[in-house]
BAKEMI-169575 format. One record per residue (C-alpha): residue number from 1; z, x, y. Coordinates in steps of 0.1 Angstrom, whole numbers. Layout:
BEGIN
REC   n    up  east north
REC NUM     Z     X     Y
...
REM end
This chain:
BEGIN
REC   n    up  east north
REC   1   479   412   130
REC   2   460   398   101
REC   3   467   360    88
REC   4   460   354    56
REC   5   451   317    45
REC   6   456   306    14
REC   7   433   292    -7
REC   8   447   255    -5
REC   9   444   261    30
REC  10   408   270    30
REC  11   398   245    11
REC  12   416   217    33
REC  13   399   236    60
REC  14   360   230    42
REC  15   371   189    35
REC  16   378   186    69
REC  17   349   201    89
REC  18   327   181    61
REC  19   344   151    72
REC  20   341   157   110
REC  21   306   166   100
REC  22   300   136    80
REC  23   293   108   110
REC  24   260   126   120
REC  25   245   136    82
REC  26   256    93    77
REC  27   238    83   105
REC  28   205   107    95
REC  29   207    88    62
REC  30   209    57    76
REC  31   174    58    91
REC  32   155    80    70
REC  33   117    92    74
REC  34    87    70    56
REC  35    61    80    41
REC  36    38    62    25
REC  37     6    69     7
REC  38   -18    38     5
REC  39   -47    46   -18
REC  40   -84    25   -14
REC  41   -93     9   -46
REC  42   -73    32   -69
REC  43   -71    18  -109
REC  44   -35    10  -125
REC  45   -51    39  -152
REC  46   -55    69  -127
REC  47   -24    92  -128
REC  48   -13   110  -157
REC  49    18    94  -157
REC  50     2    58  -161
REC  51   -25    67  -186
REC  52   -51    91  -165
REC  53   -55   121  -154
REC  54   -63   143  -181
REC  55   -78   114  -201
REC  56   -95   110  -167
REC  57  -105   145  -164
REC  58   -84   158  -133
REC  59   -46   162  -141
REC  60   -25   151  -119
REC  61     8   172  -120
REC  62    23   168   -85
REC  63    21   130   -85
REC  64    34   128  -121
REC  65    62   150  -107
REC  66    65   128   -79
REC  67    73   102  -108
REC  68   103   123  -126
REC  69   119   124   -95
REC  70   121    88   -86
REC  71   114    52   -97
REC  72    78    42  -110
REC  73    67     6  -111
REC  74    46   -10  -142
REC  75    48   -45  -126
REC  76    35   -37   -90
REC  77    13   -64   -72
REC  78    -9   -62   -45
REC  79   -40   -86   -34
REC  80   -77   -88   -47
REC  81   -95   -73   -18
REC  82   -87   -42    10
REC  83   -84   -65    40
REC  84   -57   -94    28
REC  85   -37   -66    11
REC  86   -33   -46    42
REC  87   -25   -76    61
REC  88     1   -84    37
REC  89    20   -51    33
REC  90    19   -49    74
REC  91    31   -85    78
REC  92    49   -94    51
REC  93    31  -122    42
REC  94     8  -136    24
REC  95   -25  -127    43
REC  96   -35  -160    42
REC  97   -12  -169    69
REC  98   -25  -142    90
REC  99   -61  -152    89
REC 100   -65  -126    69
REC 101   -77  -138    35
REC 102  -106  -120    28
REC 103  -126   -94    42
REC 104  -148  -102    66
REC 105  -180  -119    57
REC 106  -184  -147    88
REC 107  -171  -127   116
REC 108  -169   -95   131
REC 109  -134  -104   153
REC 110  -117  -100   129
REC 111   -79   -85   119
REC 112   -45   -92   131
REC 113   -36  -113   162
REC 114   -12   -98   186
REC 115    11  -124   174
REC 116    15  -111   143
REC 117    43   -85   139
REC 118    40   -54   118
REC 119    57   -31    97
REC 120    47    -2   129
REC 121    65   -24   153
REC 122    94   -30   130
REC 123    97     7   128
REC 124    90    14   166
REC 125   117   -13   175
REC 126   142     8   151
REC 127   136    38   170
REC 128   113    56   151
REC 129    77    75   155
REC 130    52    58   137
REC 131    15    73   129
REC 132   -15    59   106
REC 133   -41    86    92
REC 134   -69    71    76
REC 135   -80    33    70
REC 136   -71     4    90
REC 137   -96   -21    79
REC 138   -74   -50   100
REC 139   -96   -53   132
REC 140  -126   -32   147
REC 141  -124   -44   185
REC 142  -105   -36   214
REC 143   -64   -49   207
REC 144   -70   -51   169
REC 145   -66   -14   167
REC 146   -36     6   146
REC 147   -23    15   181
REC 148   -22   -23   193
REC 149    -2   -26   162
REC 150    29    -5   167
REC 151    16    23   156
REC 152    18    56   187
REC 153    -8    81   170
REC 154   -40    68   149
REC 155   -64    92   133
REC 156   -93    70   110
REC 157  -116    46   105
REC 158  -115    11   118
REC 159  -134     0    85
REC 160  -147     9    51
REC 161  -166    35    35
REC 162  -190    18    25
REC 163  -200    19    55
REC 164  -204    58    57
REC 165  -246    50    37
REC 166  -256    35    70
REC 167  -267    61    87
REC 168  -288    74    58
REC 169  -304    39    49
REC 170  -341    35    66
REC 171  -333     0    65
REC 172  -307     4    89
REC 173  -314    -3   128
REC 174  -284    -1   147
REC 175  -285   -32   175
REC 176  -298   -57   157
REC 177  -268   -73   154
REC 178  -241   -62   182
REC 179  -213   -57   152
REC 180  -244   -36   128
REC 181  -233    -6   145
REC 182  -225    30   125
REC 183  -188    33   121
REC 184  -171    66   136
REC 185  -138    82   133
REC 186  -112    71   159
REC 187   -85    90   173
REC 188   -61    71   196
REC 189   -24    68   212
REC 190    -5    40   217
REC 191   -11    25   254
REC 192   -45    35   258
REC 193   -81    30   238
REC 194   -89    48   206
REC 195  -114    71   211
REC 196  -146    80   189
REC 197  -147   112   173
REC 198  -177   114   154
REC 199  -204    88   135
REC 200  -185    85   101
REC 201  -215    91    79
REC 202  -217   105    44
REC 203  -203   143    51
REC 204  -176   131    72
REC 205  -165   104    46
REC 206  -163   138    24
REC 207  -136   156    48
REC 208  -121   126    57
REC 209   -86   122    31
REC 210   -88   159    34
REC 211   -82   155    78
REC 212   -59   133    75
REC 213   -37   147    52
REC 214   -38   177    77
REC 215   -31   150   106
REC 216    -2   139    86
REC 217    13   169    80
REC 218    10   180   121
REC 219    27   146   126
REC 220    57   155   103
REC 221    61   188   110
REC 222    65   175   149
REC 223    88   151   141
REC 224   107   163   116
REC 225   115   194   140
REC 226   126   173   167
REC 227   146   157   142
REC 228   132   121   153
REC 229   128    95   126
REC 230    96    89   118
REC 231    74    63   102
REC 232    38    80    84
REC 233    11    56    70
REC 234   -14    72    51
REC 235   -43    44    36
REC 236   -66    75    23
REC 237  -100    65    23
REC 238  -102    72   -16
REC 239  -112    63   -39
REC 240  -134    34   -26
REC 241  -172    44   -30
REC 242  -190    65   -23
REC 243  -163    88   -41
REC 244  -173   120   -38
REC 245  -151   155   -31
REC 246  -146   177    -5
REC 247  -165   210    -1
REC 248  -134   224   -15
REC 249  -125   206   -44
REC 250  -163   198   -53
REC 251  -170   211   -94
REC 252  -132   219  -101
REC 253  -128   203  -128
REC 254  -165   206  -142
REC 255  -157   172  -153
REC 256  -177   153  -128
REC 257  -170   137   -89
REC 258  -146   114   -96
REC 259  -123   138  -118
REC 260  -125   161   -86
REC 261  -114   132   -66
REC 262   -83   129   -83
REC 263   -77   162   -81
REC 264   -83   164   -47
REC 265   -57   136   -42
REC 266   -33   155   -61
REC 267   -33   187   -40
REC 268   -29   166    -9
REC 269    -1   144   -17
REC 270    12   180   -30
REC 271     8   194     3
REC 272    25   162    18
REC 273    54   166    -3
REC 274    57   207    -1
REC 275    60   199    40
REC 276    86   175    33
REC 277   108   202    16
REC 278    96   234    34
REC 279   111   214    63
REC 280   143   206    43
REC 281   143   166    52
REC 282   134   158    20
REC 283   168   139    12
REC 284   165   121    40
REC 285   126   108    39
REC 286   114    81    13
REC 287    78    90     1
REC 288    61    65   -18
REC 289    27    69   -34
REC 290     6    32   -36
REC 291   -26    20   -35
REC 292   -42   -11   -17
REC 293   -59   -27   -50
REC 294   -75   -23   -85
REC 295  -105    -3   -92
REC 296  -144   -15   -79
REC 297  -165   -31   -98
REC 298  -194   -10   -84
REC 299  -217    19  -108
REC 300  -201    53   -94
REC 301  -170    38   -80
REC 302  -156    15  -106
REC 303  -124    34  -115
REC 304  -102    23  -144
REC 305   -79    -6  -144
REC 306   -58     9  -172
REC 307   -45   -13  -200
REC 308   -57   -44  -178
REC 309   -93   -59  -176
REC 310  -103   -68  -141
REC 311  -117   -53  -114
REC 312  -105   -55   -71
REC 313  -120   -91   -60
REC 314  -110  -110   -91
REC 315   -72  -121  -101
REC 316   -69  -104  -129
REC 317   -39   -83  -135
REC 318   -67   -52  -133
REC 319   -69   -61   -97
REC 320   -34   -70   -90
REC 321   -13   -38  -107
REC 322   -15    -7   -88
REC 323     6    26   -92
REC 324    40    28   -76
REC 325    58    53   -71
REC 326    85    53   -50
REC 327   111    86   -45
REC 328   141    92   -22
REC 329   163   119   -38
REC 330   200   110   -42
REC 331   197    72   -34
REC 332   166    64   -56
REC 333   180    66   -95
REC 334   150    97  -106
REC 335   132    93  -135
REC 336   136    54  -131
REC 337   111    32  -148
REC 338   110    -9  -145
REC 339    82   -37  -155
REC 340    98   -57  -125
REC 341    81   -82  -102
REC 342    78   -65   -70
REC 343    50   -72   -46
REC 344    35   -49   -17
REC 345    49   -79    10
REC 346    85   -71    -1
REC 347    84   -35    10
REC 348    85   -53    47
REC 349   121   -68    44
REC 350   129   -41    22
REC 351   124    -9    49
REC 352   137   -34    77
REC 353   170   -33    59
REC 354   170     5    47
REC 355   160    17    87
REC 356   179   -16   106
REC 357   149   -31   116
REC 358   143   -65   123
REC 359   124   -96    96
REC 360   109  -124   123
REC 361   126  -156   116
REC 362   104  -172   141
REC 363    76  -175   116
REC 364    74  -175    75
REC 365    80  -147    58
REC 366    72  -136    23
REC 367    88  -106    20
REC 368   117   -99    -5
REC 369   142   -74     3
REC 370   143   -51   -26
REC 371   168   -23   -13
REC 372   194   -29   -43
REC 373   166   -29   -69
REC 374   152     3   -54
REC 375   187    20   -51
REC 376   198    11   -83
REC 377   223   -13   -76
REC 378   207   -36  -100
REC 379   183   -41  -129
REC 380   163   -67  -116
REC 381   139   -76   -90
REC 382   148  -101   -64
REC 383   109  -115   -70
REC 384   100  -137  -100
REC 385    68  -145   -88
REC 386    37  -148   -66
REC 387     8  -168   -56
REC 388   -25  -151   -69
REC 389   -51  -156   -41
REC 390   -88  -141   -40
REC 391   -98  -142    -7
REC 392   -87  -180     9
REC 393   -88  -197   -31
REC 394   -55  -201   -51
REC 395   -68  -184   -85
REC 396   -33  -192   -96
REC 397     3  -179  -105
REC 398    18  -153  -115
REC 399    57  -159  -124
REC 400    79  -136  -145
REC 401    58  -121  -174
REC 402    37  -157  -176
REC 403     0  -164  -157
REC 404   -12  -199  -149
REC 405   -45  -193  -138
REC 406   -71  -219  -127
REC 407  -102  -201  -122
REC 408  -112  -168  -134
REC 409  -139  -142  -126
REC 410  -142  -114  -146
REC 411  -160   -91  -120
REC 412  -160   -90   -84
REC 413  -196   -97   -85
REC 414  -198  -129  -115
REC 415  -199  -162  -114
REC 416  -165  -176  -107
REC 417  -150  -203  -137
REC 418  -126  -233  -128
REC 419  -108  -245  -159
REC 420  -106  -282  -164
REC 421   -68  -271  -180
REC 422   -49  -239  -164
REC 423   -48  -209  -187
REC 424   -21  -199  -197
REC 425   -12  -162  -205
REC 426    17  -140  -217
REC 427     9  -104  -207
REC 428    34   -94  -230
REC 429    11  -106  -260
REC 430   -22  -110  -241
REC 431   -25   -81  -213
REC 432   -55   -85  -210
REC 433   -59  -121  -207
REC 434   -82  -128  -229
REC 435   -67  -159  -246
REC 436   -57  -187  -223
REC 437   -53  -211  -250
REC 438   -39  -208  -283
REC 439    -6  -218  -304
REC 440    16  -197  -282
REC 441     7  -206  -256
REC 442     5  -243  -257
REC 443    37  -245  -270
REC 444    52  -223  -242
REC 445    35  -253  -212
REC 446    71  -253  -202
REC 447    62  -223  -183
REC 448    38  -250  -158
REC 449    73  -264  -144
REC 450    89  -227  -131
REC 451    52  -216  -124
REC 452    42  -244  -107
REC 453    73  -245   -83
REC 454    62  -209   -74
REC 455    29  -227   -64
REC 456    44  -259   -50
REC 457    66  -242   -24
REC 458    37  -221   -11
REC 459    21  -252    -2
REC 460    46  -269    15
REC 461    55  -239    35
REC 462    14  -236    44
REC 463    20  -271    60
REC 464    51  -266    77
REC 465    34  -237    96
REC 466    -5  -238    90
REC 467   -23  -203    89
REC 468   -40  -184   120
REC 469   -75  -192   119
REC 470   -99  -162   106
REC 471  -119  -150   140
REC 472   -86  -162   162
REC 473   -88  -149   195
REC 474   -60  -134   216
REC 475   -34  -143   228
REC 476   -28  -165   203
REC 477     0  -191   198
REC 478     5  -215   167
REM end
């Protein structure tokens, strides 16, 4: 005998099996995969969408793509130099409180304490996977590694790339100095010693973005089959000098290295994202494409800073803004564009509450959770402003659309100027801050009390727990 349901019937039938079905597909959501693209010295002007790429000579489609889909940030901050603004966006704090303030000049121990907690660990203690492909640039010795850190799969460098010329400089004599060795790629699990893979020198630095994008994509394909949460940190070694393409992207555009570069960078977060769908977790992963800080100041590598005037190692807004982009399909609003305070810090306390992962309360933290501001849910940033540091000096601050700066340098490499009388800028009017005092903005000194508080609770909270030393040995304890 054949029973025939009735539409109403089947359709009750559908609503329930998608509610039975619904805990599981709620529960994916609720810890969805990361991914997160950390570019090396990579100019607010670069993408198409924020100026670049064609005006740059290498388009940039799948990035500016990327951008349609989800929310790009105008109003992004970061810190002057690779080292603090790795510690910051790992820690969640200011990198001066890590030891962490500038790169490492005096010592080669160097990086983040044990002590310190990470954004790997928060994402290990959640239950996810977590990986880093490319540049760690937060410790070079034995427990300063990526897979000390939380992190259970590491494919890089401990360093820089600058450091890829060494082995081609007669000057060079490896020994002299116990740290003036040649830098190699590192592959290492969590639990054990990374292991070298190869001197990094100049053909490797070539490959490199090009390996770990196909590193990444292993790691997500593995996971994302098992259907394990994971956690993918990519800091590509671009475009920090020397920038030069891969064997296969070298003369593509005819335009020149550095226009191949971005091309190059294109295709890979392209092959990142295709991954991501061919794997259909794409609703459920947040893929955000960043970059560490503004453009070098260097011949060859210098980059472009946008509409901003500054290069990395200065705290000008053309160190401080980087591209953000940030895109999680169905809970990220797409096509979203905001000139909101955000800073790289906040995307700590922000994941932590997105994945249920735990923000330390034993220690101070400068992260801002920024999940309704992402989602939607409102219009404006939970951040009004920061403390702009360069290296371990307080330049000055940076609150709403306002700058009270008390010393400037204009490039990485000049002189550095105190003012007798802060400086006072409104980027709306003055972008480029090129007029620290005229009519405006004398009669806006109003802006010194809001500012200043910004600056005076920093301090106070600098006392109440002083920072790690730099060079801090482990275990450490403050």
């Amino acid at each position: 005998m054949t029973i025939q349901i009735s539409t109403s019937l089947r359709l009750l039938l559908i609503a329930l099996a998608v509610v039975l079905a619904a805990p599981a597909y709620a529960q994916d959501l609720g810890q969805p995969n990361v991914v997160l693209v950390f570019m090396d010295n990579f100019g607010y002007g670069e993408l198409g969408v924020y100026g670049g790429g064609i005006t740059r000579g290498g388009p940039t489609p799948r990035i500016d793509q990327l951008a349609t889909e989800g929310i790009r940030l105008t109003n992004f901050n970061v810190e002057a130099q690779c080292t603090p603004s790795r510690a910051a966006i790992m820690t969640g704090r200011y990198a001066v409180r890590s030891g962490n303030g500038s790169v490492p000049l005096d010592t080669p121990l160097y990086g983040l304490t044990q002590w310190e907690y990470t954004m790997a660990e928060m994402f290990s203690d959640a239950g996810y996977a977590t990986a880093m492909f490319g540049k760690w640039h937060l410790g070079q010795t034995e427990g300063r590694y990526p897979t000390d850190q939380g992190f259970d799969e590491w494919y890089g460098i401990p360093n820089s790339s600058d450091e890829s010329f060494w082995t081609y400089n007669p000057y060079f004599q490896e020994g002299t100095h116990p740290a003036a060795i040649y830098e190699n790629v590192f592959d290492g699990r969590k639990g054990s010693v990374p292991q070298k893979v190869k001197v990094y020198d100049k053909q490797a630095r070539l490959e490199m973005d090009g390996e770990i994008t196909a590193k990444a994509i292993d790691f997500i394909r593995r996971k994302g089959g098992e259907g394990t949460p994971f956690f993918a940190f990519l800091p590509f070694t671009q475009t920090h000098g020397p920038v030069k393409p891969s064997a296969e992207f070298k003369g593509v555009t005819v335009n020149g290295p550095w226009a191949d570069v971005l091309v190059q960078t294109d295709t890979y977060v392209g092959r990142l994202l295709d991954t991501i769908d061919e794997l259909g977790i794409a609703d459920n992963t947040i893929f955000i494409f960043t970059a560490d800080n503004g453009p070098e100041m260097t011949s060859g590598a210098q980059g472009w800073g946008g509409p901003w005037r500054g290069s990395y190692f200065t705290g000008l807004e053309g160190s401080l803004r980087v591209p953000f982009i940030a895109r999680w399909p169905n809970r990220i609003p797409a096509g979203a564009v905001s000139n909101e305070i955000v800073h790289e810090m906040d995307l700590f306390a922000t994941f932590a509450n997105l994945v249920g992962g735990r923000v330390p309360d034993d220690r101070m933290i400068d992260s801002i959770d920024q999940s309704d501001f992402f989602l939607g849910k409102q219009e404006d940033s939970n951040r009004e402003g920061i403390v702009v540091y360069v290296g371990n000096d307080i330049y000055g601050v940076k609150w709403r659309n306002w700058k009270m700066m008390f010393k400037e340098v204009a490039r990485g490499t000049d002189s550095v100027v105190t003012y007798p009388l802060p400086r006072f800028h409104n980027l709306y009017v003055d972008p480029k801050e090129e007029y620290g005092l005229t009519d405006e903005s004398i009669a806006n000194l109003w802006v010194r009390w809001p500012a200043g508080q910004v600056l005076t609770d920093h301090l106070v909270s600098l006392k109440e727990e002083p920072p790690v030393p730099p060079g801090a040995k482990d275990p450490y304890s403050p």
